[in-house]
NUMIRO-86564 format. One record per residue: residue number from 1; chain; x negated, y, z negated of N, C-alpha, C in turn. Coordinates in nm, 4 decimals, padded with zeros to 6 digits, always signed. Each point is the difference from the previous one (the first is absolute). Layout:
BEGIN
+------+-------+----------+----------+----------+----------+----------+----------+----------+----------+----------+
| resi | chain |    neast |   nnorth |      nup |   caeast |  canorth |     caup |    ceast |   cnorth |      cup |
+------+-------+----------+----------+----------+----------+----------+----------+----------+----------+----------+
|  NUM |     A |        X |        Y |        Z |        X |        Y |        Z |        X |        Y |        Z |
...
+------+-------+----------+----------+----------+----------+----------+----------+----------+----------+----------+
//
This chain:
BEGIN
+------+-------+----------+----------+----------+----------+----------+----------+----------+----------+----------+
| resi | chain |    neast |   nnorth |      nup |   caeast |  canorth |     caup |    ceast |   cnorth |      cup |
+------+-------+----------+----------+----------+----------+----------+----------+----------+----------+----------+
|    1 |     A | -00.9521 | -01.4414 | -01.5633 | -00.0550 | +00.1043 | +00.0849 | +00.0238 | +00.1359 | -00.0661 |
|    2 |     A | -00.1311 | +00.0522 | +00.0298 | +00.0430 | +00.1707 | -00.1126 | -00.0130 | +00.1379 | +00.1443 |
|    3 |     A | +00.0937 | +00.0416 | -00.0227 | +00.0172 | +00.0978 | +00.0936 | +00.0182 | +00.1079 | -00.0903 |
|    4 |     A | -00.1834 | +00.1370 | +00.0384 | -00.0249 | +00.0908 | -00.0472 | +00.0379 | +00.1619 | +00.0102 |
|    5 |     A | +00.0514 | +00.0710 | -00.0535 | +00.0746 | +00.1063 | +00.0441 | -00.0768 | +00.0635 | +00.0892 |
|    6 |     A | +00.0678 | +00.1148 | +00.0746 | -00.1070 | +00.0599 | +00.0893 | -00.0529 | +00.1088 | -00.0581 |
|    7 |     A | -00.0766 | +00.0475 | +00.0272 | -00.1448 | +00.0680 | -00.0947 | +00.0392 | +00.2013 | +00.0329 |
|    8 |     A | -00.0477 | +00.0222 | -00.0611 | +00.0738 | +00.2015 | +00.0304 | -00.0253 | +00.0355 | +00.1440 |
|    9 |     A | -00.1142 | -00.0566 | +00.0378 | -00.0601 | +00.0639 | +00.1304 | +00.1075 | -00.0822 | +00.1271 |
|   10 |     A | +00.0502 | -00.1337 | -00.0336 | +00.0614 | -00.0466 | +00.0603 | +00.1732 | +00.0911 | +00.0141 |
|   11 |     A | +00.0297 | +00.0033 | -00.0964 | +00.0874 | +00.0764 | -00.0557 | +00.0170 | +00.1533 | +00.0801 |
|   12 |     A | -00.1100 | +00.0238 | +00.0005 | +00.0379 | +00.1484 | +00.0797 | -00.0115 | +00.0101 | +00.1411 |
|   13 |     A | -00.0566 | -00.0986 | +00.0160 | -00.0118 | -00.0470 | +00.1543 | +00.1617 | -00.0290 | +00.0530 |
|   14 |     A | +00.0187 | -00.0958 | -00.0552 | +00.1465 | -00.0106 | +00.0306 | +00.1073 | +00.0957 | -00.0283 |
|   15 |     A | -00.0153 | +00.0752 | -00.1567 | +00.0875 | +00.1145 | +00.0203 | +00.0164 | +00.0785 | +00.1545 |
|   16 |     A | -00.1651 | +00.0353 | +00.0250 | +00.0087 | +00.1302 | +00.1320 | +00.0884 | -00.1235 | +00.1209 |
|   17 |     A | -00.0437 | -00.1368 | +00.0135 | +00.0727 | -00.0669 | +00.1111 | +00.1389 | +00.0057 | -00.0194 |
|   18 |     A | +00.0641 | -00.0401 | -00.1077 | +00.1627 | +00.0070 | -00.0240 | +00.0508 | +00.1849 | +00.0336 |
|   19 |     A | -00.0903 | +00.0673 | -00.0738 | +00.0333 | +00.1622 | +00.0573 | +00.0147 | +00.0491 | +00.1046 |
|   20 |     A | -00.1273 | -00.0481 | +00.0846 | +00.0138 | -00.0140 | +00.1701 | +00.1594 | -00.0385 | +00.0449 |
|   21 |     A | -00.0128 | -00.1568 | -00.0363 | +00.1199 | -00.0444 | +00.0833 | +00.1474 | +00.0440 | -00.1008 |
|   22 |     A | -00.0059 | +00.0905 | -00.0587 | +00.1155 | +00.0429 | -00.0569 | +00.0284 | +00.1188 | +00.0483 |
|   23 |     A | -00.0539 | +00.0527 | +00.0419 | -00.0217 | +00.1706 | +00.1204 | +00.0007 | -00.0755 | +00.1400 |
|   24 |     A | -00.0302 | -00.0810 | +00.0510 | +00.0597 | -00.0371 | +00.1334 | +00.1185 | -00.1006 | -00.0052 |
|   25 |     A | +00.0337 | -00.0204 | -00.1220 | +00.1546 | -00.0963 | +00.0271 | +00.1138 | +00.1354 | +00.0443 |
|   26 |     A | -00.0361 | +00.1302 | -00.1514 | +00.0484 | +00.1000 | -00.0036 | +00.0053 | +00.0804 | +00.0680 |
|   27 |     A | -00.1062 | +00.0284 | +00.1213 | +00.0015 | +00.0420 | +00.1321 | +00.1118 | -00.0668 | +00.1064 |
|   28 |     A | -00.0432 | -00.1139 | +00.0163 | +00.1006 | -00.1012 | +00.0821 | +00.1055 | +00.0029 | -00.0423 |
|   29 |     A | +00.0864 | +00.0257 | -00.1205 | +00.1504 | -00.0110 | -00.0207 | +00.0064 | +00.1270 | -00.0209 |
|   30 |     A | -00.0613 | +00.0924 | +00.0128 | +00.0630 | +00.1608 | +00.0633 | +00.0387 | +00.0287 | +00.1198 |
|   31 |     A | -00.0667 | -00.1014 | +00.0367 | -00.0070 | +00.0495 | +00.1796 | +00.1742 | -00.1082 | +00.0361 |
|   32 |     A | +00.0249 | -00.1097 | -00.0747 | +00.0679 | -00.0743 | +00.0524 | +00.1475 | +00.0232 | -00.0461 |
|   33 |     A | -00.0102 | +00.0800 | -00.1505 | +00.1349 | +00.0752 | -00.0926 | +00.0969 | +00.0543 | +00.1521 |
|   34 |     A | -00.0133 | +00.0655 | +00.0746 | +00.1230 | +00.0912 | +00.0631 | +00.0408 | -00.1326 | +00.1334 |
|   35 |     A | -00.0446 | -00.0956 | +00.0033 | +00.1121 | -00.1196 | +00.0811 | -00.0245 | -00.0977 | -00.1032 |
|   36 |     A | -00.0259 | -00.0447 | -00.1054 | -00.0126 | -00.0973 | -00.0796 | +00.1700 | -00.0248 | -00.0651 |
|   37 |     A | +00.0598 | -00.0361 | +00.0976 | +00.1795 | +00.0066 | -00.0295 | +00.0268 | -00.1125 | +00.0693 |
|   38 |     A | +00.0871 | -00.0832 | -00.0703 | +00.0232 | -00.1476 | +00.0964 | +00.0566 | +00.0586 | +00.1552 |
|   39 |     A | +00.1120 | +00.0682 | -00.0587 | +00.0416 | -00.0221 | +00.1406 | -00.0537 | +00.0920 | +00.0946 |
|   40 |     A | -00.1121 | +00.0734 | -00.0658 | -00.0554 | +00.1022 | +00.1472 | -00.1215 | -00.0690 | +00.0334 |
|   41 |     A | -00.0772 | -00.0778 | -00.0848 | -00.0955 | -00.0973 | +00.0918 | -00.0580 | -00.0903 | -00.1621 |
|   42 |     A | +00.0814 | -00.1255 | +00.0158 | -00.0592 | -00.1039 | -00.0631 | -00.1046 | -00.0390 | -00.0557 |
|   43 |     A | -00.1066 | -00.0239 | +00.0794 | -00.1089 | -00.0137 | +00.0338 | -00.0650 | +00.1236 | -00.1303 |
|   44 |     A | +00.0001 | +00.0773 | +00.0431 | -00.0384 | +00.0743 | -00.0820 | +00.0333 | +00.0745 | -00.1664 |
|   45 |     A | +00.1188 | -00.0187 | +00.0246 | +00.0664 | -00.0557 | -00.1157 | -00.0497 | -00.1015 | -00.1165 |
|   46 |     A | -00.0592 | -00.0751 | +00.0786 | -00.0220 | -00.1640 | -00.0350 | -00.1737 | +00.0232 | -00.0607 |
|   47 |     A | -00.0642 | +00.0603 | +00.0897 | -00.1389 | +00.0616 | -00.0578 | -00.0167 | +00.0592 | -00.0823 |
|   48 |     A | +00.0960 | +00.1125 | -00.0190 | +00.0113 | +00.1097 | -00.1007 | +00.0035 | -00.1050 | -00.1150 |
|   49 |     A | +00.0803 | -00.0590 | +00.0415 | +00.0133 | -00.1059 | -00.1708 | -00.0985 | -00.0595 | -00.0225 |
|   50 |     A | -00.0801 | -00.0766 | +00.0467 | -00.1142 | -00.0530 | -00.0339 | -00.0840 | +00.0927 | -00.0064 |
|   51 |     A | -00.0347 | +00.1179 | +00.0417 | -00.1036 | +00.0971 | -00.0230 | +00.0712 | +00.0545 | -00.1439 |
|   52 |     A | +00.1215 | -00.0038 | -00.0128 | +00.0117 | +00.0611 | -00.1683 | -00.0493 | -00.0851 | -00.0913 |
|   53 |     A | +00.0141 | -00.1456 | +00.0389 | -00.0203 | -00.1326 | -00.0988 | -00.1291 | +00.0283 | -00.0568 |
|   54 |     A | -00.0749 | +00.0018 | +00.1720 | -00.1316 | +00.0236 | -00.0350 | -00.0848 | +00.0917 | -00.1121 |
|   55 |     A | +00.0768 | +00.1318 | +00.0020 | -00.0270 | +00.0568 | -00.0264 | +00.0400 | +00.0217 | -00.2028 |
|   56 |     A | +00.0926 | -00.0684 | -00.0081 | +00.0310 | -00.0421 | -00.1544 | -00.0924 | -00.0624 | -00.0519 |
|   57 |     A | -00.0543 | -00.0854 | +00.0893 | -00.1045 | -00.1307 | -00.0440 | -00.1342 | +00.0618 | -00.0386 |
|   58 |     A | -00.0427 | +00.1062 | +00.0934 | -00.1407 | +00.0138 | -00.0392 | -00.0175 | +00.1672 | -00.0649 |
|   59 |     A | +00.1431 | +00.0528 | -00.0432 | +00.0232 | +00.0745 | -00.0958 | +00.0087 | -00.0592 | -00.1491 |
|   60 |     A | +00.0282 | -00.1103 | +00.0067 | -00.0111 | -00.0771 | -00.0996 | -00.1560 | -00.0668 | -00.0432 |
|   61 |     A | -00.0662 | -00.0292 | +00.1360 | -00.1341 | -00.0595 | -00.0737 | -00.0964 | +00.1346 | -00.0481 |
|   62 |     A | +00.0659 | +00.1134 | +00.0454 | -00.0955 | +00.1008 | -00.0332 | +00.0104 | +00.0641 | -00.1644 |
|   63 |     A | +00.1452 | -00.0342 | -00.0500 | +00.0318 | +00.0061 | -00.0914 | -00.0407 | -00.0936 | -00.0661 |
|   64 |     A | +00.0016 | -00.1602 | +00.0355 | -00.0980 | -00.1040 | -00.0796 | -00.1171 | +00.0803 | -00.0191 |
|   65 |     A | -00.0490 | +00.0352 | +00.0911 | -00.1484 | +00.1147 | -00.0056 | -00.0462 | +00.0344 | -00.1089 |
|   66 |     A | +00.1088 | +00.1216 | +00.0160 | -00.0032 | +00.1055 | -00.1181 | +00.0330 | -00.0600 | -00.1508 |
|   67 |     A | +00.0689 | -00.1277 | -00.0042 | +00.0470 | -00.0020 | -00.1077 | -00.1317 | -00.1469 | -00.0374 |
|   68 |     A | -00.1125 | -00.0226 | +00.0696 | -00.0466 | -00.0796 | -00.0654 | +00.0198 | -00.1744 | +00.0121 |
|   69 |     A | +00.0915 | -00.0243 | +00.0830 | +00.0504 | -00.1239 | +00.0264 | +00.0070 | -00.0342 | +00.0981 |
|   70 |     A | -00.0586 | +00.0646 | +00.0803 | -00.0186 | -00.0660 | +00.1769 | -00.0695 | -00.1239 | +00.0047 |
|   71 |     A | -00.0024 | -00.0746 | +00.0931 | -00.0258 | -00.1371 | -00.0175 | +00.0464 | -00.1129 | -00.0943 |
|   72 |     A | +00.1334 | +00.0644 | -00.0668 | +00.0623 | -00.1078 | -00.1715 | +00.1157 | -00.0413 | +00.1214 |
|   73 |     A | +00.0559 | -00.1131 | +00.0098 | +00.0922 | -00.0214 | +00.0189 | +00.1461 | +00.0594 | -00.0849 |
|   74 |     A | +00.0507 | +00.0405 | +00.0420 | +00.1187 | +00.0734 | -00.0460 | +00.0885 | -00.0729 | -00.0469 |
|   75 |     A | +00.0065 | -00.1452 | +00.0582 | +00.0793 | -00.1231 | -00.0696 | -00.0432 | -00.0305 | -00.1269 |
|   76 |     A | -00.1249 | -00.0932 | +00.0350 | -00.0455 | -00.0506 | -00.1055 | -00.1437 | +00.0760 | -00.0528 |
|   77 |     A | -00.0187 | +00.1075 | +00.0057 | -00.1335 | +00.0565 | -00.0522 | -00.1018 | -00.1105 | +00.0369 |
|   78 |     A | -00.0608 | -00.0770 | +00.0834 | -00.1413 | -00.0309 | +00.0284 | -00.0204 | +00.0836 | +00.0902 |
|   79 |     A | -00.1637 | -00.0342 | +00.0222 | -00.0204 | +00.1082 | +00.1177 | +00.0190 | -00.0836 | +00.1201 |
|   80 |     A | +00.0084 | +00.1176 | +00.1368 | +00.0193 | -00.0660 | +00.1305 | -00.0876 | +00.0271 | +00.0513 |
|   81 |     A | -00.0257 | -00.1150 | +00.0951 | -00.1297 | -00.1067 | +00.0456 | -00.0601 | +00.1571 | +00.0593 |
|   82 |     A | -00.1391 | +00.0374 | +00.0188 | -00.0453 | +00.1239 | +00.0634 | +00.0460 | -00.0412 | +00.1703 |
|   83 |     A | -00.0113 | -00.1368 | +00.0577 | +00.0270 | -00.0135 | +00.1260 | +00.1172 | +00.0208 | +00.0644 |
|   84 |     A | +00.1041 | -00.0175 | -00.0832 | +00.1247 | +00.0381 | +00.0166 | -00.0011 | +00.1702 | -00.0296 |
|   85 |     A | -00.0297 | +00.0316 | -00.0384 | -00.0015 | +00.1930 | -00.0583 | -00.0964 | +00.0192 | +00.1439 |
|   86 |     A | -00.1041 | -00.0470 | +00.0686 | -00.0678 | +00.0370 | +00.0696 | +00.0687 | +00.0017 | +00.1079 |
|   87 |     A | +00.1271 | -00.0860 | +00.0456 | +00.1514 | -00.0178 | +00.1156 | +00.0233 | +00.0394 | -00.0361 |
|   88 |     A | +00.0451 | +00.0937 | -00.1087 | +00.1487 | +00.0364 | -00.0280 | -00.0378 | +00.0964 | -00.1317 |
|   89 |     A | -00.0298 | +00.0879 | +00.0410 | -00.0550 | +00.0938 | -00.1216 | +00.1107 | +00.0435 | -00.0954 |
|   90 |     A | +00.1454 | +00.0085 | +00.0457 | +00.0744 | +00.0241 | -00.1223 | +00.0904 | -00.0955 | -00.0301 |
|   91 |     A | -00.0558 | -00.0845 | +00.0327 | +00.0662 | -00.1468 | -00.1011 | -00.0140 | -00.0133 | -00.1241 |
|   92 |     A | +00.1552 | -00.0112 | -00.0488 | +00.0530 | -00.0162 | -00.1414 | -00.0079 | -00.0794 | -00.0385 |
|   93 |     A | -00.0115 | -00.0881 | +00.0050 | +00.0085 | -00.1564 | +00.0066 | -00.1142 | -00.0784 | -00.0089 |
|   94 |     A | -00.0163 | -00.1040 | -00.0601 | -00.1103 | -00.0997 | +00.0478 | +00.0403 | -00.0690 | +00.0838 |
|   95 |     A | -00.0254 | -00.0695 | +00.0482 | +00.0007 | -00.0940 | +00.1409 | +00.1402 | -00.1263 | -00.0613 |
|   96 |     A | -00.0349 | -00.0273 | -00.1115 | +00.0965 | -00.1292 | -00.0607 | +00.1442 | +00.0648 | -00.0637 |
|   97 |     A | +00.0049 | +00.1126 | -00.0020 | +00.0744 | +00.0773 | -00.0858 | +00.1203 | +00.0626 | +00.1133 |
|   98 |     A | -00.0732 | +00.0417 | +00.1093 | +00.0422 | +00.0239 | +00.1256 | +00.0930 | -00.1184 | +00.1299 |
|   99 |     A | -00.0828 | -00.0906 | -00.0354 | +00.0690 | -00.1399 | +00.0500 | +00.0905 | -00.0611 | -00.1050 |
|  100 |     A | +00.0185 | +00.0815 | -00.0562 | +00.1361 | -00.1053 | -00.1087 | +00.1204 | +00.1207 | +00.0431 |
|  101 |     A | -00.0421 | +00.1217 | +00.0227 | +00.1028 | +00.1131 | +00.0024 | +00.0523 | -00.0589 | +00.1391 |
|  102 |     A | -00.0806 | +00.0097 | +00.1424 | +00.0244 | -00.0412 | +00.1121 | +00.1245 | -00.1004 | -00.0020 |
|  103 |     A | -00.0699 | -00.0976 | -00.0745 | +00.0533 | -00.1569 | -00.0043 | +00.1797 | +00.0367 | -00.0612 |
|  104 |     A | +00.0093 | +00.1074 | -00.0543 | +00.1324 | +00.0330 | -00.0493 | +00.1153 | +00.0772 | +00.0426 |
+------+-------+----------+----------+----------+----------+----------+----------+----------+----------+----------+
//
């Protein structure tokens, strides 16, 4: 099976989508920074962290972006499946590459 990189126009499409949701992760963990403290409310605490995760992740595919390698798996350099990039737009990973990390 040959899985084809995604094409420039695709490419910038998704840049502006990862940009979007990188200005509303960054919105949302501004607003959540002044109780984002375990012991003054958990919960939010707990978001903040996953909104930072988040936010590493698709600072990173934007940098795949820029640098030409978006869609390479970062493991093993093939490309990742467009259907999986189409869930999960800043996935590092290919799908098989990702389930061995999980699996560990």
């Amino acid at each position: 099976m040959t899985i084809e990189a995604p094409d420039s126009g695709t490419i910038a499409d998704v840049q502006r989508q990862l940009e979007r949701q990188l200005e509303e992760r960054l919105a949302v963990l501004q607003e959540l920074e002044p109780f984002a403290l375990p012991s003054v409310d958990p919960v939010a605490y707990q978001s903040a962290a996953s909104h930072r995760a988040a936010i590493e992740q698709i600072s990173a595919a934007l940098n795949r972006i820029a640098g030409g390698t978006y869609g390479q798996c970062t493991r093993c350099g093939r490309q990742i499946a467009p259907a999986r990039l189409e869930v999960l737009p800043h996935a590092a990973a290919c799908i098989e590459c990702q389930s061995h990390a999980d699996a560990a």
